[in-house]
C-alpha positions, 0 to 999 in steps of 0.5 A, a space after each residue: 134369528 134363523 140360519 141355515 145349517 150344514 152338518 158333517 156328523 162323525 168327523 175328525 174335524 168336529 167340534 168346529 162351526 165354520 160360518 160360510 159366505 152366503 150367511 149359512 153355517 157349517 158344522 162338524 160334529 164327531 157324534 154319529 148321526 143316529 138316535 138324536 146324538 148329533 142333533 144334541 151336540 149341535 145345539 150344545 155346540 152352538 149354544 156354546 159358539 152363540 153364547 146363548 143357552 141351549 133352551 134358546 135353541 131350536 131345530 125349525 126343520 131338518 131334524 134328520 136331514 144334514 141341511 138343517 134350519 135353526 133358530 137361535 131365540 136370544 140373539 
């Protein structure tokens, strides 16, 4: 399963996946997006949210980029 995500890394709001309308995600992280750490929280927290482990997890494209493809293998 592959889905489109939107990350708002160092937010106060984080951590919190919000699934949108359209089938998309939008995620708030509080790590800053700098050296992979953001891209490390979201798969934990989305391994966390899907309930699958986070070997299942992949980022497809978008691995410096707020807009992000992931595909969750388990589900």
């Amino acid at each position: 399963m592959k889905i489109n995500i939107t990350i708002k890394p160092n937010s106060t709001k984080g951590p919190l996946v919000e699934p949108q309308a359209d089938g998309s995600v939008l995620v708030y992280l509080r790590e800053i997006a700098a050296d992979g750490k953001a891209n490390e929280a979201l798969i934990k927290l989305l391994a966390k949210h899907f309930n699958a482990p986070k070997t299942h997890i992949t980022i497809v494209r978008g691995h410096t980029s707020r807009h992000k493809v992931v595909e969750i293998s388990s589900i």
